[in-house]
C-alpha positions in Angstrom: 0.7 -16.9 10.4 -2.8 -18.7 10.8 -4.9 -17.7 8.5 -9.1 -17.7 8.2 -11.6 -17.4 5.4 -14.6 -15.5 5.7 -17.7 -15.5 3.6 -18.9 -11.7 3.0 -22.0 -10.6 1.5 -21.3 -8.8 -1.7 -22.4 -5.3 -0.6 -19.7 -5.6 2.1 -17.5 -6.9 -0.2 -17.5 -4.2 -2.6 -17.6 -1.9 0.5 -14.2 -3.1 1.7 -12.7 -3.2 -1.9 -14.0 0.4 -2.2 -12.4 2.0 1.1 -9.2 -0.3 0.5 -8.8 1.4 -3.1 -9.0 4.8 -1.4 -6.4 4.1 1.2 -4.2 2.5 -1.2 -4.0 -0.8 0.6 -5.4 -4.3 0.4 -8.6 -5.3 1.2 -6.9 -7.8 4.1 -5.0 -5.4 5.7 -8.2 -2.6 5.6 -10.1 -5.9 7.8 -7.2 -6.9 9.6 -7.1 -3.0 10.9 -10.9 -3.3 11.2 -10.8 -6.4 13.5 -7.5 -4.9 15.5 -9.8 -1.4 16.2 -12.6 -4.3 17.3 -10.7 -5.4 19.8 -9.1 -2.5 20.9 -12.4 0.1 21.1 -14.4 -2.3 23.4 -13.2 -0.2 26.7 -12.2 3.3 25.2 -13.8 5.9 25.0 -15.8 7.3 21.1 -13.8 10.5 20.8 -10.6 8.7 21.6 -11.2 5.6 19.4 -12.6 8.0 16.6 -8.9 10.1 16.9 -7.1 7.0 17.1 -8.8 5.3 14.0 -8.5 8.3 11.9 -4.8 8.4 13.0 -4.2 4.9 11.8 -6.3 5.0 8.7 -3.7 8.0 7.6 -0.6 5.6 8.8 -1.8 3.0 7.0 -3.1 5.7 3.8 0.6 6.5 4.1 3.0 3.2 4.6 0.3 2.1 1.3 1.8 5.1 -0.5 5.4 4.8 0.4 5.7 1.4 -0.7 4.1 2.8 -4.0 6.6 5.7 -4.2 9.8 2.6 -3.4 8.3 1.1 -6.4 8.2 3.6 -8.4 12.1 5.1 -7.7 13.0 1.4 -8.3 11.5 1.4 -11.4 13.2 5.0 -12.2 16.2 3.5 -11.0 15.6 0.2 -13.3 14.8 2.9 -16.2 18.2 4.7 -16.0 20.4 2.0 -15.5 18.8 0.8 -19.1 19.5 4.4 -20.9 23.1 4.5 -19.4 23.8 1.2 -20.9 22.6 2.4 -23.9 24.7 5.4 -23.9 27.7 3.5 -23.0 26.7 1.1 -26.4 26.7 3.7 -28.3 30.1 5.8 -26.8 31.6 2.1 -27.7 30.2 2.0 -31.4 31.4 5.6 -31.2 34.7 5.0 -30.4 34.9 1.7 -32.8 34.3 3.8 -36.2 
């Protein structure tokens, strides 16, 4: 994927980094969806582009916090795979004595 560097003035920076935070996303794919909107919105009409940009902010809001949920079960899942090995220790040391 090509890729481009941008220089950003602080302020917007932090701007970005802010909104991102909220959305639960990073700040590339919050400017990535910015520039993609850009692109889009130049022959659309406001009320449509404002519905459709609300839309996607919550699809992205949402894809950010399902892969945060995947994590987490996999780390629940990681979690209880450790205790039942213990348990199955300690049925073993159990059986031993």
């Amino acid at each position: 994927m090509p890729t481009i560097h941008l220089s950003l003035p602080e302020w917007m920076y932090e701007e970005l980094k802010r909104k991102a935070e909220d959305m639960g996303i990073q700040v590339t794919d919050l400017v990535k969806f910015y520039i993609k909107n850009g692109m889009e919105g130049g022959n659309q009409e406001n009320s449509r582009n404002e519905n459709t940009e609300k839309l996607e902010e919550s699809v992205a809001y949402l894809e950010a916090r399902v892969a945060q949920l995947d994590l987490l079960v996999m780390e629940l899942v990681r979690r209880l795979k450790v205790i039942e090995e213990g348990a199955d220790e300690e049925q073993v040391e159990i059986d031993q004595t």
